[in-house]
N, C-alpha and C positions, 0 to 999 in steps of 0.2 A: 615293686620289689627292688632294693638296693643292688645296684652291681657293686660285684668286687672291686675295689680301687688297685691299678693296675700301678699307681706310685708306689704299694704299699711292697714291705719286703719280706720276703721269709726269714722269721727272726727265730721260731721255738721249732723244733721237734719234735716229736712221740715216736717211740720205738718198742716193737714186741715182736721179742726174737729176732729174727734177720731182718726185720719190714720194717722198712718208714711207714708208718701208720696215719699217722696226720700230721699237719704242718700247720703254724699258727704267720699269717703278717700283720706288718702291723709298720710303727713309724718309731722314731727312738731320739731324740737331740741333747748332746750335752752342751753347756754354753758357758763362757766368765764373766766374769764380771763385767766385764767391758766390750761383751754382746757377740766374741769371738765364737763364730762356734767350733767346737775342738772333737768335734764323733756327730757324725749323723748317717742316719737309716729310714730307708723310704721318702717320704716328702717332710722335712722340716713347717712347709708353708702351710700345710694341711689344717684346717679349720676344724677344733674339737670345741664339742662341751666337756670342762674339765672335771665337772662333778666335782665329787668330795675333795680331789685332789688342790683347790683351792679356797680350803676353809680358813686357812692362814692369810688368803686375801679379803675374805668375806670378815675378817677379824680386826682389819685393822684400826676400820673407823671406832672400835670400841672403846683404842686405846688412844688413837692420834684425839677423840672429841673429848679426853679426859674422865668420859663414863667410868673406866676401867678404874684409875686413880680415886673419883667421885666416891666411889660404891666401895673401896676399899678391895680389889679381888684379887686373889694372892695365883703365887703362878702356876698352884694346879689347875687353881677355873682358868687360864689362860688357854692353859694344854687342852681343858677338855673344850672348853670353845672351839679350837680346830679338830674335834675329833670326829671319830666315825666309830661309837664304842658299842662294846658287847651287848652292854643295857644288864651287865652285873651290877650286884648290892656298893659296888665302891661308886661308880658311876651314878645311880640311880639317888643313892643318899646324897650325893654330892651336886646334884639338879635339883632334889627337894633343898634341901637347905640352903641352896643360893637361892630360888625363888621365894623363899621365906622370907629372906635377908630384903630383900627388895620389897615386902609386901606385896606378892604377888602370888599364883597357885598352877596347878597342871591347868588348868582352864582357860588358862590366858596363852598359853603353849599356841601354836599353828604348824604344830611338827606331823600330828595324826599319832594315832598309838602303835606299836609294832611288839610283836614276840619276840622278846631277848634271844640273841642269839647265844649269850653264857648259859651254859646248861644246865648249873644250879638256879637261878634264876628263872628258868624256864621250866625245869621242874617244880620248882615251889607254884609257881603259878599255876601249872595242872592240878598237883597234891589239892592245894584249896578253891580249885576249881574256881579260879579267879581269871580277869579276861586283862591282859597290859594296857598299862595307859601310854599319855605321851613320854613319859619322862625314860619308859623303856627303850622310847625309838633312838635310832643311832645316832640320831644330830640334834637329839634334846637338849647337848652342852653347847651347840652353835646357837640355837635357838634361844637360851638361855642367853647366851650375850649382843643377840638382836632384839632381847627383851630391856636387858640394862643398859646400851646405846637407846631405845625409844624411848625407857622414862628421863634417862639423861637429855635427851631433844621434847619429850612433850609431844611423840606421835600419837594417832592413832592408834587406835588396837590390832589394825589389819595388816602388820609389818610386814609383810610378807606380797605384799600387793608392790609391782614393778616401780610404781611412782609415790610409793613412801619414801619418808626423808632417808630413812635404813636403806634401803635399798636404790636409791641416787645416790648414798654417800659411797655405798661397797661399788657402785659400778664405776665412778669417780677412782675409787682406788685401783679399779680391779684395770681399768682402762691408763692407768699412770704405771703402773708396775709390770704391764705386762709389754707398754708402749707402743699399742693399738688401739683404734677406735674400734670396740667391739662389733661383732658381725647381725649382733641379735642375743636373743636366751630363749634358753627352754627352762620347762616346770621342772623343778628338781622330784624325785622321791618327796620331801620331805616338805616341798610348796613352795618353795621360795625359789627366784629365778636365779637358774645356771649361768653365767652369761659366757660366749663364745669366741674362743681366737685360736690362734693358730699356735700348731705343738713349737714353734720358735718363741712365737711370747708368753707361752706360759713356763719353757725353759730359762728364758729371760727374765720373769718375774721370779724364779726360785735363786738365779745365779745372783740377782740384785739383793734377794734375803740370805746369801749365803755371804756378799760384801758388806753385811749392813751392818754402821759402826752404834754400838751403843749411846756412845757420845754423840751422835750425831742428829740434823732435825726430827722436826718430831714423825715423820714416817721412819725413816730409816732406824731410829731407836726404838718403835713401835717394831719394826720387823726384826731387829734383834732380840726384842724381848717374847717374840713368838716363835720365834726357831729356837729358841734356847729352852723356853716352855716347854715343847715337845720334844725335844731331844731327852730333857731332865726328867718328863715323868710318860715315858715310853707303856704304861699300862692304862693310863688314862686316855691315851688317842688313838687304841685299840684296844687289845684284851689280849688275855692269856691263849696261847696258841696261833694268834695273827701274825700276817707275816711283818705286817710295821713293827709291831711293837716287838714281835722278836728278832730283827736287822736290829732296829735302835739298841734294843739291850745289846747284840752283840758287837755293836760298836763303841759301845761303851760312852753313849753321851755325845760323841763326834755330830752325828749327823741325824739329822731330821728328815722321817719320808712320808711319803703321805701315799694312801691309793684314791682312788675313784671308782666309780660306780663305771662297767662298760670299761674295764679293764684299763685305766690310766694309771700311772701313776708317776711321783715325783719325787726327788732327793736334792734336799738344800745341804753341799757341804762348807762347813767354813774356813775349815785350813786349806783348801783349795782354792776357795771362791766362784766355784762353779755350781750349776744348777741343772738338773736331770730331769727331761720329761720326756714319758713315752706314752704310747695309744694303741692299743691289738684290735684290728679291723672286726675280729669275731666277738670282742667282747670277753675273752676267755681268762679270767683271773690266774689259772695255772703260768700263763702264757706270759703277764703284764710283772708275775712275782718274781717268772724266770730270767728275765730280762733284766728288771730295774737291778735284780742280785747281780748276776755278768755286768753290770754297769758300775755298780757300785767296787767288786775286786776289781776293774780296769783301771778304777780312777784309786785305788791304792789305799781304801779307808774300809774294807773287810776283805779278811782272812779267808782263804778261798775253804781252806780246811774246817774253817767251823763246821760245827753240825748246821744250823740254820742254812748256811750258804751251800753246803752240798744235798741237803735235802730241796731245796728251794729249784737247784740249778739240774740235778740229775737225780730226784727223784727218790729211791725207786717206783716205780708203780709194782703194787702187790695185788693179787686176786682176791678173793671170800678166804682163803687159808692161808693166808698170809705167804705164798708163794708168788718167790718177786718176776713178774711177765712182763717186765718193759721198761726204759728207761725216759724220761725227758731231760731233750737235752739244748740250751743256747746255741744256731750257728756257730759258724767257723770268724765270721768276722767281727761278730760281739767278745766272742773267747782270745782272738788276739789281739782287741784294743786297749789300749794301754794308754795311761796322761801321759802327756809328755813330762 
């Protein structure tokens, strides 16, 4: 049985009525470009799998090996390479016909199939009592682009297996940009390996794609050209009602976030140059959204009064009758940090 890690800090709240109700820890680091770090909460050194939250790592050899360029893919299949999407009719047509474009099919996939989480999408599948393939699961558009790096290299079919050429080239990246020799990996959801560092270097890897010049070598302009991806089409690397994709919309382009699987998540900004990563000990998503939001108003690039950012940050919690019983709410030390 896992103990509590006692680095970790009380980061979220829950409140009904007068009662602190539960409390969520967790770890938090913001860092620049130049590996400063400028906020941190609980252990920076802490060793995560960062999940989804590094599908912009897991992307880049698509573009550094010129697959990307080769194949012709424009910079929605970018976006949705880093996603983690609904498995809506936008997303789902948009995996069918990139695999077409390659001469390729769902079959060739190693994602597994998953029930869309879009709810028309998930309804149509009931109505015709149809069962989802791969192309519904969330990381069918990562998959998709470890399918066009493997005909670009002439792997294997088994991409997904830790000592394909796919998967040495992402640990090669994942291990340069994060500036650690990784710890190990684990099996992702989706089969393909996680691999493992510390919440400093994967704030480290977002801070370097939040510096990274387009003009510049061919990573550093590969990681331009996928933070800007995702920024630019904020419903292809989640879905409607997400809280990525609605931060992105309400940033208007600025800034690029990503979540994880087990409550992580991550913010490349580039008019700052800094990079956001945190990890909630519990796993609790409510926890990992209310955070990264209080991170993102400290560092000065959302509006604290959005709707997104107030319902994200305090909630309400409402009962069956929609009467509001509680609020979640950020610590006191997340709510007064501020960039310099």
């Amino acid at each position: 049985m896992p103990q509590p890690d006692d680095t970790a800090e009380i980061l979220v709240e829950l409140h009904r009525g007068p009662f602190a109700e539960s409390q969520h820890r967790g770890h938090a680091v913001v860092v620049d470009h130049a590996g400063t770090i400028l906020g941190a909460w609980g252990d920076p050194s802490k060793i995560i799998l960062p999940r989804s939250s590094s599908k912009m790592i897991q992307a880049l050899p698509l573009i550094e090996s010129g697959a990307a360029d080769h194949f012709g893919l424009s910079q929605a299949q970018l976006a949705l390479s880093c996603a983690s999407h609904n498995g809506a009719k936008v997303h789902t047509d948009m995996v069918a016909a990139w695999l077409d474009h390659l001469g390729l099919q769902e079959a060739d996939l190693r994602c597994g199939p998953q029930m869309p989480n879009d709810r028309a999408a998930r309804e149509n599948l009931i109505k015709c009592d149809c069962a989802p393939d791969q192309g519904h699961n969330n990381c069918s558009g990562k998959h998709s682009g470890f399918l066009t790096l493997n005909k670009h290299l002439g792997g294997g079919s088994e991409y997904i297996e830790a000592d394909h050429p796919v998967q040495k080239a992402v640990l090669e990246a994942f291990e340069d940009v994060t500036g650690e020799i990784s710890a190990g990996y684990g099996i992702d959801g989706c089969s393909a390996p996680n691999f493992a560092c510390s919440l400093l270097g994967l704030g480290r890897a977002m801070a370097r794609y939040a510096g990274a010049n387009p003009d510049g070598a061919a990573r550093e302009a590969a990681m331009a050209k996928l933070h800007r991806a995702m920024a630019t089409h904020p419903i292809l690397v989640a879905g409607e009602g997400r809280a990525c994709t609605n931060l992105m919309e309400a940033m208007g382009g600025r800034v690029a976030v990503k979540t994880g699987a087990e409550a992580v998540f991550v913010a490349i900004i580039p008019e700052k140059k800094i990079g956001i990563a945190l990890k909630i000990e519990d796993g609790g998503t409510r926890a990992s959204e209310a955070v990264i939001t209080q991170l993102l108003i400290g560092a000065g690039v959302l509006d604290a009064a959005s709707p997104v950012a107030k319902r994200l940050t305090h909630g309400p919690i409402t009962n069956r009758r929609d009467v509001e019983t509680g609020f979640i709410r950020p610590v006191a030390s997340l709510k007064d940090w501020r960039l310099s």
